[in-house]
C-alpha positions as a Markdown table, in Angstrom:
| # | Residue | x | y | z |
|---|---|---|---|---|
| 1 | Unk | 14.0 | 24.5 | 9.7 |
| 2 | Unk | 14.1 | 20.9 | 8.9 |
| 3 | Unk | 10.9 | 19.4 | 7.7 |
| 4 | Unk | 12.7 | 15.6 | 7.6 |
| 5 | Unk | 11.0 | 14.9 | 11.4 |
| 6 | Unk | 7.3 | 14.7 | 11.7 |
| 7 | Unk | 5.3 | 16.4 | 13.8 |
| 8 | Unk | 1.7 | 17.8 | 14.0 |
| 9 | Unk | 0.1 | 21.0 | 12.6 |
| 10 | Unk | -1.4 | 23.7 | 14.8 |
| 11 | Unk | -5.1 | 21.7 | 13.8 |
| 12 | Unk | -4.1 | 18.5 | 15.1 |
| 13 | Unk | -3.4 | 17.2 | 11.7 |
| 14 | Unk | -0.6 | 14.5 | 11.3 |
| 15 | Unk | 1.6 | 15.2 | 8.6 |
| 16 | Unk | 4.0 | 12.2 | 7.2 |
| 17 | Unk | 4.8 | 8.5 | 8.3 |
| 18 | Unk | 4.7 | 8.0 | 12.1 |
| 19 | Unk | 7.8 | 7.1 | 13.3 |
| 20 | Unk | 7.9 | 3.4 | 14.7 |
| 21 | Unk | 5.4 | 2.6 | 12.1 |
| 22 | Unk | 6.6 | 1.4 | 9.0 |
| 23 | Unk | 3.7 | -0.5 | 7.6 |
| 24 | Unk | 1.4 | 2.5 | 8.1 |
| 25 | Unk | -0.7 | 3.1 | 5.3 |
| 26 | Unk | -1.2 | 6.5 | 3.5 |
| 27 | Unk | -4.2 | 8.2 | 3.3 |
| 28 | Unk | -4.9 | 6.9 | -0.6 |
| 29 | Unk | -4.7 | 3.6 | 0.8 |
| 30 | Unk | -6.6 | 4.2 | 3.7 |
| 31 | Unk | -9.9 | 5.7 | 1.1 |
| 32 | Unk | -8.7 | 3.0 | -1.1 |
| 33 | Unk | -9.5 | 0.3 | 1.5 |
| 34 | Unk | -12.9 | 1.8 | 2.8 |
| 35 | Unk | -16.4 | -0.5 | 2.1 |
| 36 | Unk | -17.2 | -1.2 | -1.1 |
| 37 | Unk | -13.0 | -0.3 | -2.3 |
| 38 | Unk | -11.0 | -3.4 | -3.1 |
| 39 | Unk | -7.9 | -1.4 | -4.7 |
| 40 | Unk | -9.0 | -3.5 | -8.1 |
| 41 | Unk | -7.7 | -7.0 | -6.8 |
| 42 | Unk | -11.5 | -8.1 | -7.9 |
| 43 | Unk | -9.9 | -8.4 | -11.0 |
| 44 | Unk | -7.1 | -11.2 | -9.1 |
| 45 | Unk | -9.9 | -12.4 | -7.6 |
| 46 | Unk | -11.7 | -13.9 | -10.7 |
| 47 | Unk | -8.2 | -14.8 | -11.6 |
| 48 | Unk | -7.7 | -17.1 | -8.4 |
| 49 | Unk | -11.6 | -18.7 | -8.9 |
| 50 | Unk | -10.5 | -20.0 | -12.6 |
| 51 | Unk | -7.1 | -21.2 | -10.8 |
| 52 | Unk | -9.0 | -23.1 | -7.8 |
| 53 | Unk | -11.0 | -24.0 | -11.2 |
| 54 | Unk | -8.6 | -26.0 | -13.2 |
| 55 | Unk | -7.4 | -27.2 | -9.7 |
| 56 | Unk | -10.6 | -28.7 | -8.9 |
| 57 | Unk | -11.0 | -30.2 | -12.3 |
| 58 | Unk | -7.4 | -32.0 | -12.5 |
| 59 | Unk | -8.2 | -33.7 | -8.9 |
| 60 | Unk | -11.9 | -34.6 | -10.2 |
| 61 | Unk | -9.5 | -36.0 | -12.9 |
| 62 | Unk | -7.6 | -38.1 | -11.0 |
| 63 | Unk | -10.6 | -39.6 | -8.9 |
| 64 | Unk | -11.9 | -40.5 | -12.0 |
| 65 | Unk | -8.7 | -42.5 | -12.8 |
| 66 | Unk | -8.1 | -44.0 | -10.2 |
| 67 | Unk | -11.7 | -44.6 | -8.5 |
| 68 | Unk | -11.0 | -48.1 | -8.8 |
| 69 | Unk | -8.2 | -48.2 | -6.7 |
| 70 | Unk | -10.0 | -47.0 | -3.3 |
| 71 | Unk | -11.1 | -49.9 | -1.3 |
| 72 | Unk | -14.1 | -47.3 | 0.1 |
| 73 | Unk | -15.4 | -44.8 | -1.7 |
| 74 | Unk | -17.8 | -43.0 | 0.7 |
| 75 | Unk | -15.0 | -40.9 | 2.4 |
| 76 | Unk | -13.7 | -39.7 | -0.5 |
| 77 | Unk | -17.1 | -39.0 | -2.0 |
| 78 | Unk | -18.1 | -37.1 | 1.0 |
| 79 | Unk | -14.9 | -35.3 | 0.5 |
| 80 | Unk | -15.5 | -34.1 | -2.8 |
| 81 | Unk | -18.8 | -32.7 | -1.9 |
| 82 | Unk | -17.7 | -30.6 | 1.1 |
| 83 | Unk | -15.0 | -29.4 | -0.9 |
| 84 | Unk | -17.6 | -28.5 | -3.8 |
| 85 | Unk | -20.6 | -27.4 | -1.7 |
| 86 | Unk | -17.3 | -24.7 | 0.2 |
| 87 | Unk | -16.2 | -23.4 | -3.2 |
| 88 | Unk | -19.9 | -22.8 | -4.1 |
| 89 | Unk | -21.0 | -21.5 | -0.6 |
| 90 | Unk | -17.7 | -19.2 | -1.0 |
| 91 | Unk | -19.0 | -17.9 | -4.9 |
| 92 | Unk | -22.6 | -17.2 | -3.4 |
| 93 | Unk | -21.2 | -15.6 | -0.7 |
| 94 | Unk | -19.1 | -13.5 | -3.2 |
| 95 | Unk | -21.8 | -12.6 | -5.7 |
| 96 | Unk | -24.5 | -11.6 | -3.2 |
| 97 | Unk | -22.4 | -9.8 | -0.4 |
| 98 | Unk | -19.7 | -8.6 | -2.4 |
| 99 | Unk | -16.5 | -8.5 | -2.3 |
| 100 | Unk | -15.6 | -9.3 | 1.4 |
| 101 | Unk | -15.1 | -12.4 | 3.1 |
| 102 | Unk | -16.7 | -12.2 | 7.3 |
| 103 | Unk | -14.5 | -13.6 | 10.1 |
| 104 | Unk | -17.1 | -16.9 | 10.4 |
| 105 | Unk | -17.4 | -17.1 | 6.9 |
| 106 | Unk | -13.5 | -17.6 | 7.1 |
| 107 | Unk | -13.4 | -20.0 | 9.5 |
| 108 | Unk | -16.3 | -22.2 | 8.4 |
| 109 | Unk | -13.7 | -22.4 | 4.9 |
| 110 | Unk | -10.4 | -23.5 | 7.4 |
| 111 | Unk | -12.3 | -25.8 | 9.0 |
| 112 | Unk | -14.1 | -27.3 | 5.7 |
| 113 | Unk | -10.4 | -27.4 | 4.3 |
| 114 | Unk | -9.4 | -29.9 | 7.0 |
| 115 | Unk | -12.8 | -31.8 | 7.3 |
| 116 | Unk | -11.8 | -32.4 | 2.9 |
| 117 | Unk | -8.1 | -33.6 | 4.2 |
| 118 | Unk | -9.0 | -35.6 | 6.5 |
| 119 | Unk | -12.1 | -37.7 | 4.9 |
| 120 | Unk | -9.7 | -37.9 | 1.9 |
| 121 | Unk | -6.9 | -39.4 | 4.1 |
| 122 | Unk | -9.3 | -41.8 | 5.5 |
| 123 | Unk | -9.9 | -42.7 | 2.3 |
| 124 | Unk | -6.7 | -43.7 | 1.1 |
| 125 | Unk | -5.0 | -44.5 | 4.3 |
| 126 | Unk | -5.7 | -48.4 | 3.6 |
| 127 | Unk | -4.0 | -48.0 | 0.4 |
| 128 | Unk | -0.6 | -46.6 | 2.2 |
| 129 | Unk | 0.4 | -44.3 | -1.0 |
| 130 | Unk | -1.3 | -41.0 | -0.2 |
| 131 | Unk | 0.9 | -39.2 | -2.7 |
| 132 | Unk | -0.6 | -41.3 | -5.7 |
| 133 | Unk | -4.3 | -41.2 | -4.6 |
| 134 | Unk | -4.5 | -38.1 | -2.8 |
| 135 | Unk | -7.3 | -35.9 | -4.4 |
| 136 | Unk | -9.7 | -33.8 | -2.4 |
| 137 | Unk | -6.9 | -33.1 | 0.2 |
| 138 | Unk | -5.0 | -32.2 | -2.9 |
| 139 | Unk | -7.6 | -29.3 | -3.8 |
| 140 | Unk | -8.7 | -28.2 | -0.5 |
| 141 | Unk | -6.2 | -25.4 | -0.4 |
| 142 | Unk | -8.4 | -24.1 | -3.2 |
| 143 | Unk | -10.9 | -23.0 | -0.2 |
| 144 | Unk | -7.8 | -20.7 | 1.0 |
| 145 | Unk | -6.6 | -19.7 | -2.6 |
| 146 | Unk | -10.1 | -17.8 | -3.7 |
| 147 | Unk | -9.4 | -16.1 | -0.5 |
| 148 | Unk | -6.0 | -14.4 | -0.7 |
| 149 | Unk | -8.0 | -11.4 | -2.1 |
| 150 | Unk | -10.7 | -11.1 | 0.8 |
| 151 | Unk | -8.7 | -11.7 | 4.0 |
| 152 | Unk | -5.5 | -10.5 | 5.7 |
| 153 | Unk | -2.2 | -12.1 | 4.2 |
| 154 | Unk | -0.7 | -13.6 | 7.5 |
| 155 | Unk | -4.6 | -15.5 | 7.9 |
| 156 | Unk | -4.3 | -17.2 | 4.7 |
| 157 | Unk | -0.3 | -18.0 | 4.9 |
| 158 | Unk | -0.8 | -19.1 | 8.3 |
| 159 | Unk | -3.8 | -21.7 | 7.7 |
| 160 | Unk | -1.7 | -22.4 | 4.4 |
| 161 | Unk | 1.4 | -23.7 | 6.5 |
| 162 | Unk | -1.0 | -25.6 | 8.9 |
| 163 | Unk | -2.5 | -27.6 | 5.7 |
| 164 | Unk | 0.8 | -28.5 | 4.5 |
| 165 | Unk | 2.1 | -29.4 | 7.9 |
| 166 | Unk | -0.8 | -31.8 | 8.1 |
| 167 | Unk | -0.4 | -33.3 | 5.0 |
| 168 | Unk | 3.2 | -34.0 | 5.7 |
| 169 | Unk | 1.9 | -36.0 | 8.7 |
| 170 | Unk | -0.6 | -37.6 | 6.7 |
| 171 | Unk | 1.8 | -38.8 | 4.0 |
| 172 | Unk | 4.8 | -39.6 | 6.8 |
| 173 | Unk | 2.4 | -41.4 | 8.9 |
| 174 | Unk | 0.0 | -43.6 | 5.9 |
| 175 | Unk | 3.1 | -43.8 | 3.7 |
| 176 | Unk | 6.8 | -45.1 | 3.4 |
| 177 | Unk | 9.1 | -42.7 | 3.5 |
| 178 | Unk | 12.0 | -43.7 | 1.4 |
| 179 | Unk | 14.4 | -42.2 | -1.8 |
| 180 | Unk | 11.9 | -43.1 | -4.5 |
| 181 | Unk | 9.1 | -42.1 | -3.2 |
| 182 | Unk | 9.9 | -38.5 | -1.4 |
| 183 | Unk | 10.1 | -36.9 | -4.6 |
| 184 | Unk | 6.0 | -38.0 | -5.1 |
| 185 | Unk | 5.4 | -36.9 | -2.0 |
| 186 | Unk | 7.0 | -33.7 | -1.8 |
| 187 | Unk | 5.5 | -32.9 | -5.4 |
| 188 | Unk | 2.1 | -34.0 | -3.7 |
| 189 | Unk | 2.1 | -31.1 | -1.0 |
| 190 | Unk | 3.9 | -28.5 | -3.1 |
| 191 | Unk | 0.6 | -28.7 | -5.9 |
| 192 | Unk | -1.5 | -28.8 | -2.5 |
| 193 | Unk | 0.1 | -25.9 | -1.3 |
| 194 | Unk | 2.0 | -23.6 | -3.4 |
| 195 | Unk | -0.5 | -22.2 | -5.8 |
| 196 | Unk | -2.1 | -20.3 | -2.6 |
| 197 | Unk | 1.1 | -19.2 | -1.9 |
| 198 | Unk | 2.0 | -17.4 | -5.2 |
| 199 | Unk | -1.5 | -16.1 | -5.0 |
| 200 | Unk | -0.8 | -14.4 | -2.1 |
| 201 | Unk | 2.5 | -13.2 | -3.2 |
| 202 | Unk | 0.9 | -11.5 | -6.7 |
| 203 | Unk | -1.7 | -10.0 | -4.6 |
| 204 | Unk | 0.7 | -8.0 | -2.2 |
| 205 | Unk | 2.5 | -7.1 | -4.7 |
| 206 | Unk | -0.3 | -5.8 | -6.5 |
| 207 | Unk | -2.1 | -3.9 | -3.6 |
| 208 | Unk | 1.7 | -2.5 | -3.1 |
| 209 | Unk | 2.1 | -1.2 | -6.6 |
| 210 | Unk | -1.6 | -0.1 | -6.4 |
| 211 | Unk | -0.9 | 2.6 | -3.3 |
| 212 | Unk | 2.5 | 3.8 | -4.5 |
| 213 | Unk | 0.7 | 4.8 | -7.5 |
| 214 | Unk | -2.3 | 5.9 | -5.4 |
| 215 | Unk | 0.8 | 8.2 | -3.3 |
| 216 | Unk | 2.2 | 9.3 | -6.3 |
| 217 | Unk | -0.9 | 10.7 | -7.4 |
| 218 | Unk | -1.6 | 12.6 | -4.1 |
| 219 | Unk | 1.8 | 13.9 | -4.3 |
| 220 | Unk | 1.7 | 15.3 | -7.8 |
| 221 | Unk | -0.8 | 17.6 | -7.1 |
| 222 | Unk | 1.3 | 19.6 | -5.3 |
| 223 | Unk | 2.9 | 20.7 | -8.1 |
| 224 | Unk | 0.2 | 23.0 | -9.1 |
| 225 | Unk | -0.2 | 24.4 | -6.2 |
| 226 | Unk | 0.7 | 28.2 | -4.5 |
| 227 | Unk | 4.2 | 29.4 | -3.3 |
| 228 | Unk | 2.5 | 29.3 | 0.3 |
| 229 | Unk | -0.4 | 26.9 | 0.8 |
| 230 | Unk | -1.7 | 24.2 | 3.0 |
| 231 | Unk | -1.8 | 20.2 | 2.2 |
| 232 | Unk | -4.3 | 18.3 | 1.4 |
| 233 | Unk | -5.1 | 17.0 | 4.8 |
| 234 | Unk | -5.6 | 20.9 | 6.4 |
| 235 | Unk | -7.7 | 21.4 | 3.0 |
| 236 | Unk | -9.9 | 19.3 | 4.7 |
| 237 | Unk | -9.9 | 20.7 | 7.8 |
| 238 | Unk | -10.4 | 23.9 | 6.6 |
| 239 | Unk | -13.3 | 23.2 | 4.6 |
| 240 | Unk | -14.7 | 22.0 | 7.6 |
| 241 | Unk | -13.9 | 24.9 | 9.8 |
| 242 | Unk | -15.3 | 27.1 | 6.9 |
| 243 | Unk | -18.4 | 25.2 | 6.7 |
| 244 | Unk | -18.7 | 25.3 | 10.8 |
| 245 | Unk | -18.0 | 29.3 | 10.6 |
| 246 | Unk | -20.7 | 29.7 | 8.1 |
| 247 | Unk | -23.6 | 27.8 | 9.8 |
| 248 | Unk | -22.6 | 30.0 | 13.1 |
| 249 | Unk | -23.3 | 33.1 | 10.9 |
| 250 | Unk | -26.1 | 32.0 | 9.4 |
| 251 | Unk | -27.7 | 31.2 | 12.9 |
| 252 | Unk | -26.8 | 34.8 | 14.2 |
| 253 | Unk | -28.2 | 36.4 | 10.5 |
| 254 | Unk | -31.4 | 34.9 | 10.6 |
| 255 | Unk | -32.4 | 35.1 | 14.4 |
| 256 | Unk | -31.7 | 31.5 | 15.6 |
| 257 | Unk | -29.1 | 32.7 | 17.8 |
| 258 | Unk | -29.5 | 36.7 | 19.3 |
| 259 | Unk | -26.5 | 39.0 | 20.1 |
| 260 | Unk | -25.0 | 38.9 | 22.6 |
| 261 | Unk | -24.4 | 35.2 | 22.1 |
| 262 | Unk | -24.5 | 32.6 | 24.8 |
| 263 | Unk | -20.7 | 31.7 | 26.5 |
| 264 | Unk | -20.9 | 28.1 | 25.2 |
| 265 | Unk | -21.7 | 29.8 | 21.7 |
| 266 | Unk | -19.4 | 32.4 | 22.1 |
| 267 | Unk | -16.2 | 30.3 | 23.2 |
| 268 | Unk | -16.9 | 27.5 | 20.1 |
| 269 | Unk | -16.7 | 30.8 | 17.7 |
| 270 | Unk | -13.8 | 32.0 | 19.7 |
| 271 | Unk | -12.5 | 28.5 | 18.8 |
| 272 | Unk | -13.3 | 28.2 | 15.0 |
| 273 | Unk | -11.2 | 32.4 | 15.1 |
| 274 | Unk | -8.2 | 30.4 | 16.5 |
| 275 | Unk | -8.5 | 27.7 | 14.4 |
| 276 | Unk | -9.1 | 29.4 | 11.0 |
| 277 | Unk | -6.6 | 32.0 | 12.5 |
| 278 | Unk | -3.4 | 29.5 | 12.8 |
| 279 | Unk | -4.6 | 27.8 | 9.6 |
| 280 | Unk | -3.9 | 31.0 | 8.2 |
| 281 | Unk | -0.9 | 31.3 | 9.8 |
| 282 | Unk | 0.5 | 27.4 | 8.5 |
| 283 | Unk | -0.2 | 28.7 | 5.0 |
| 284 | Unk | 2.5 | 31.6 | 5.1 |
| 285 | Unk | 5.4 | 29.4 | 6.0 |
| 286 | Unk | 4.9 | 25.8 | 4.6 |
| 287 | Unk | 5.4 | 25.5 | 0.7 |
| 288 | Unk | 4.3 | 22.7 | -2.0 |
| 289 | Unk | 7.5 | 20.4 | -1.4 |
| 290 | Unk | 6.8 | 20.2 | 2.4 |
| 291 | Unk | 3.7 | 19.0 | 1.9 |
| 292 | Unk | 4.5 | 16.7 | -1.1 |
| 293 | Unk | 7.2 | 15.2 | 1.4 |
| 294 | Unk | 5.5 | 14.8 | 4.1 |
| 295 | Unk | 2.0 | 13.8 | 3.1 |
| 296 | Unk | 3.8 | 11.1 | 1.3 |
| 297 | Unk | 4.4 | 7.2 | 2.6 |
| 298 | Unk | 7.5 | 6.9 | 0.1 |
| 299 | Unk | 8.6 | 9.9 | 0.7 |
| 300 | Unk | 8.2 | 11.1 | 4.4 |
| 301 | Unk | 10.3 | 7.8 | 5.3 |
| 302 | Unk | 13.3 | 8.7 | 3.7 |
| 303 | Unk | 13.6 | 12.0 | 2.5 |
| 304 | Unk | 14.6 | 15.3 | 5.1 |
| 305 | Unk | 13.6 | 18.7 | 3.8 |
| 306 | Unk | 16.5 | 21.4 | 4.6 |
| 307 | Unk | 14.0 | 24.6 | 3.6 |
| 308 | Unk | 14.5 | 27.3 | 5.9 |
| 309 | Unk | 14.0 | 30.4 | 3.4 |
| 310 | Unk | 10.6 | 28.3 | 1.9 |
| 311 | Unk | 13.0 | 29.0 | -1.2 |
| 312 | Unk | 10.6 | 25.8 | -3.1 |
| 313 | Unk | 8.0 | 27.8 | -3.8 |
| 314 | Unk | 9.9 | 30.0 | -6.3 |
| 315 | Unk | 10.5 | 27.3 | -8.6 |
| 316 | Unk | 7.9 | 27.0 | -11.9 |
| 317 | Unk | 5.9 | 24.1 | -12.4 |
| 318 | Unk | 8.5 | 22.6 | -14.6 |
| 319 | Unk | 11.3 | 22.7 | -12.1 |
| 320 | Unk | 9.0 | 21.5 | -9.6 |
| 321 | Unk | 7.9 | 18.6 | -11.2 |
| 322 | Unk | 11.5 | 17.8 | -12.4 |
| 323 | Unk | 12.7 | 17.8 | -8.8 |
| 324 | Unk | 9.6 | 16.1 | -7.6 |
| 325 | Unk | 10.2 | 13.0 | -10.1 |
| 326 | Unk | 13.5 | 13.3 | -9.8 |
| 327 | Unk | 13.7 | 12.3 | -5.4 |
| 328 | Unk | 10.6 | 10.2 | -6.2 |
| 329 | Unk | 12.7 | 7.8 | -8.5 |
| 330 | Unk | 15.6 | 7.7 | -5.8 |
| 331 | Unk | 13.2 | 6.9 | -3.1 |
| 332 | Unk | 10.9 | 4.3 | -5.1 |
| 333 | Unk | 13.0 | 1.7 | -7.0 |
| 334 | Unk | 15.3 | 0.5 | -3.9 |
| 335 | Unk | 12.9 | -1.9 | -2.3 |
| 336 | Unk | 15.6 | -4.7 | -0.9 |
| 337 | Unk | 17.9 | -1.7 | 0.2 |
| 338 | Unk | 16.0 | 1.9 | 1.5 |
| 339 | Unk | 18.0 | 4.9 | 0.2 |
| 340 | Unk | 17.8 | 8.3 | 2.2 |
| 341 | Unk | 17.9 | 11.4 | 0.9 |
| 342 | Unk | 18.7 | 14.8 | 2.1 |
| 343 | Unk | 16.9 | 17.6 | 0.7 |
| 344 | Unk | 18.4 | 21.1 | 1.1 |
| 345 | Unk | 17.2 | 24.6 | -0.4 |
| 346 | Unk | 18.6 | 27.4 | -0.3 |
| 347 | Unk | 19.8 | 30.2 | 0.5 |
| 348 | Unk | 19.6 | 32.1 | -2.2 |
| 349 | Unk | 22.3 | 33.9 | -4.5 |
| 350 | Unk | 22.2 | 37.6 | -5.9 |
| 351 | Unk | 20.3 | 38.8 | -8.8 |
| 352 | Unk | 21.6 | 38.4 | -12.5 |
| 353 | Unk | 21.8 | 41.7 | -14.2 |
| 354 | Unk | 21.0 | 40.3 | -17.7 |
| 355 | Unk | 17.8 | 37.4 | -17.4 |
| 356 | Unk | 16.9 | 39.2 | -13.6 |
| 357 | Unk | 16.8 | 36.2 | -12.4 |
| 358 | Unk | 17.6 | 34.5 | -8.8 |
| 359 | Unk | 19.9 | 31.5 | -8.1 |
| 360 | Unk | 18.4 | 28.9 | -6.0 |
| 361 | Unk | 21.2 | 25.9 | -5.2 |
| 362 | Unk | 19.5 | 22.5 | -4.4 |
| 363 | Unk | 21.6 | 20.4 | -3.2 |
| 364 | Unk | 20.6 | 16.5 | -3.1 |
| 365 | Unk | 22.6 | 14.2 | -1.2 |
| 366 | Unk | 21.9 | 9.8 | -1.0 |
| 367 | Unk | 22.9 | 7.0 | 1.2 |
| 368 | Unk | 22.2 | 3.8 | -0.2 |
| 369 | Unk | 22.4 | 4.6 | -3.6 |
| 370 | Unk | 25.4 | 4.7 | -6.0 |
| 371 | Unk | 25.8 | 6.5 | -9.0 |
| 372 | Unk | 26.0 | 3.7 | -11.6 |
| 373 | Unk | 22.3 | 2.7 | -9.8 |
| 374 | Unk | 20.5 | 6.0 | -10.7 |
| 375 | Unk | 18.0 | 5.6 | -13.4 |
| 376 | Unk | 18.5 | 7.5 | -16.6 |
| 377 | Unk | 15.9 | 9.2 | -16.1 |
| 378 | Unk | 16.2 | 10.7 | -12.9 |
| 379 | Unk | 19.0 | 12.9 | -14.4 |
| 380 | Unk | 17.0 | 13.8 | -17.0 |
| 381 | Unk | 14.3 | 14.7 | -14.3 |
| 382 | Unk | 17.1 | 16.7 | -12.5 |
| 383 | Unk | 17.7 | 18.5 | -15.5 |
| 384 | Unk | 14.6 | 19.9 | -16.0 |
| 385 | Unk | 15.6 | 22.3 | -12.4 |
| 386 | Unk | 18.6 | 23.8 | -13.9 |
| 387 | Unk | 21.9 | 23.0 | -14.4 |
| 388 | Unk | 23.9 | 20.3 | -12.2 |
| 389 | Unk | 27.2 | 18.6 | -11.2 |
| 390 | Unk | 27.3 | 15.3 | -9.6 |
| 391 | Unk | 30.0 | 13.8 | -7.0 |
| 392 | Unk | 30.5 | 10.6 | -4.9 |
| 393 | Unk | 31.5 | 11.1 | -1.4 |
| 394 | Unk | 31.8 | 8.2 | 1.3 |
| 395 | Unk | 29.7 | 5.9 | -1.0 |
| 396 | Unk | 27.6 | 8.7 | -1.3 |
| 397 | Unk | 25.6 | 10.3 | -4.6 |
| 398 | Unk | 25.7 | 14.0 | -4.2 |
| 399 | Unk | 24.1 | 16.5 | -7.1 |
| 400 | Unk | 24.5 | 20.0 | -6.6 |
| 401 | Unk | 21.5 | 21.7 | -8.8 |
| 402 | Unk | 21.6 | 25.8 | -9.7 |
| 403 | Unk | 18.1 | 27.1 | -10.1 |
| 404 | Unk | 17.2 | 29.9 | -11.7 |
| 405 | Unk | 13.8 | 31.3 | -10.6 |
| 406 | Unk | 12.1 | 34.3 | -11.5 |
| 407 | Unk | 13.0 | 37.3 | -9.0 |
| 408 | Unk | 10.2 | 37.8 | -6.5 |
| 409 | Unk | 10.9 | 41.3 | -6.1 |
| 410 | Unk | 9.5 | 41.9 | -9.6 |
| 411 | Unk | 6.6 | 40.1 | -9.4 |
């Protein structure tokens, strides 16, 4: 049986990464990003309030230096306050609703963002040198930049792009376009623009380092677990089922329901039988390694179990978590280019006479990733299972692992 497709168990439970679905989040991720859960980028937000900080307090600079130099100061003053009375609507917002940012809340900052711009373009439009005098529309992206933690990462990007593509106009259109001053202007709208930017950029790759580790988590507890046992999804479907089963009894024991028992009654226990029957049933034939694999985001994309003697559940806890870190580290580290890996068990060899002990071959074979690529540790992960060769075939890493588990027969 190969346990490299996904497919759903007899209670309806999805195993593994949907097919078609790359960006689907695991089921860490998924708690991880319930109410109240911020996957700990509150921390990168208080970060991105002192940046929008000492933004704000380099353009307050910069009016100061050059207030002179406006020939009317109203629009710029009314720019200033918008873009103040947005950060500190924003903080309020922040400190008495939590962390979470509301649709209209959202939109009242895009369109505050662009109400600063364009009062600060007025205000230096007569001038003709944006570039120089430029200072609200400067700092509005800070509206957008204390919000790369609360909202969805194409919202901010996209409202970021539409800020610099108006500034570009502004500048083109108030300003002269020539070889001395482009670099000004170009300097002008990367400040305006790029610090939002690399805000969202740390913070994706945060929230992405955050639910690997969350996965790898999740997955190591498999290690632990029996030869023969269910995932930790159909846990919680059995612990529903059980709790289900036992308030039916308990309605039959203490005279809420009387024998015989009604046929709507009667076919939901005949249900909860099935169920808790085939549950049963899943636990016989599925072993910790299928479910580590396929439970797993990093894992159930790229990895295809070959277990059909459920040979995995021999190995001790050692082995196991030697193998398990062992695919984990081909699978995880090759962002820019996805490595596969074929996972096969089995079958199994004779008994030795002298340690009575059975062989198990693994054999592990990679696309995507060459030998001189393979972390160091990974063979020393792979070394804890037993003793291994290594070859390259067709560009190919292949490691041929023999086991040695204890004989079940003895047990």
């Amino acid at each position: 049986m190969s346990y490299g497709d996904l497919g759903e168990n007899t209670l309806g439970v999805i195993f593994g990464k949907r097919r078609g679905q790359p960006g689907a989040p695991t089921r860490a991720a998924r708690q991880a990003r319930a109410a109240g859960a911020s996957l700990g980028t509150g921390y990168l937000g208080v970060g991105t309030g002192v940046l929008a900080g000492l933004i704000v307090l380099y353009g307050l600079t910069l009016l100061i230096w050059n207030w002179e130099l406006y020939p009317d100061t109203l629009p710029v003053t009314l720019a200033w306050l918008l873009l103040l009375a947005m950060l500190a609507g924003v903080a309020v917002s922040i400190a008495t609703r939590g962390e979470n940012m509301p649709d209209w809340l959202f939109v009242l900052v895009v369109l505050a963002v662009f109400a600063v711009i364009a009062l600060d373009l007025v205000a230096v439009w007569p001038v003709g040198n944006t570039a120089a005098l430029g200072t609200a529309s400067l700092c509005a992206s800070t509206g957008l930049l204390v919000s790369v933690t609360l909202r969805r990462t194409w919202e901010v990007v996209g409202a970021t792009i539409l800020v610099a593509a108006v500034l570009i106009w502004g500048i083109s259109a108030s300003s002269p376009v020539t070889t001395t001053t482009i670099p000004a202007q170009l300097t002008f709208v990367a400040l305006a623009v790029l610090p939002t930017l690399f805000g969202v950029y740390i913070v994706r790759r945060f929230r992405r380092l955050v639910q690997t580790e969350l996965d790898r988590v999740l997955v190591q507890s498999t290690v632990s677990a029996p030869r023969f046992a269910v995932g930790m999804l159909a846990s919680e479907e059995l612990a529903r089922l059980d709790l289900a089963a036992e308030e039916l009894l308990d309605s039959v024991a203490t005279g809420r329901l009387s024998l015989p028992l009604e046929p709507t009654m009667a076919s939901r226990a005949a249900s909860l039988a099935t169920e808790l029957r085939l549950h049963l049933i899943e636990g016989r034939r599925e072993t910790w390694l299928y479910h580590a694999i396929t439970e797993s985001e990093t894992l159930g994309r790229s990895v295809t179990l070959v277990d059909r003697s459920s040979l995995a559940g021999l190995l001790d806890r050692r082995q196991r978590d030697g193998l398990l870190s062992a695919v984990w580290l081909l699978v995880s580290d090759r962002e820019n280019k996805p490595v596969t890996v074929q996972l096969t068990v089995g079958p199994a060899e004779g008994t030795q006479r002298v340690d009575r002990m059975v062989g198990v071959p693994i054999s592990i074979v990679t696309t995507g990733m060459p030998r001189n690529r393979v972390d160091p540790a990974t063979w020393e992960a792979i070394g804890k299972v037993g003793r291994y060769t290594d070859s390259t075939q067709d560009s190919s890493l292949r490691v041929e692992i023999q086991c040695l588990v204890d004989n079940p027969a003895d047990q």
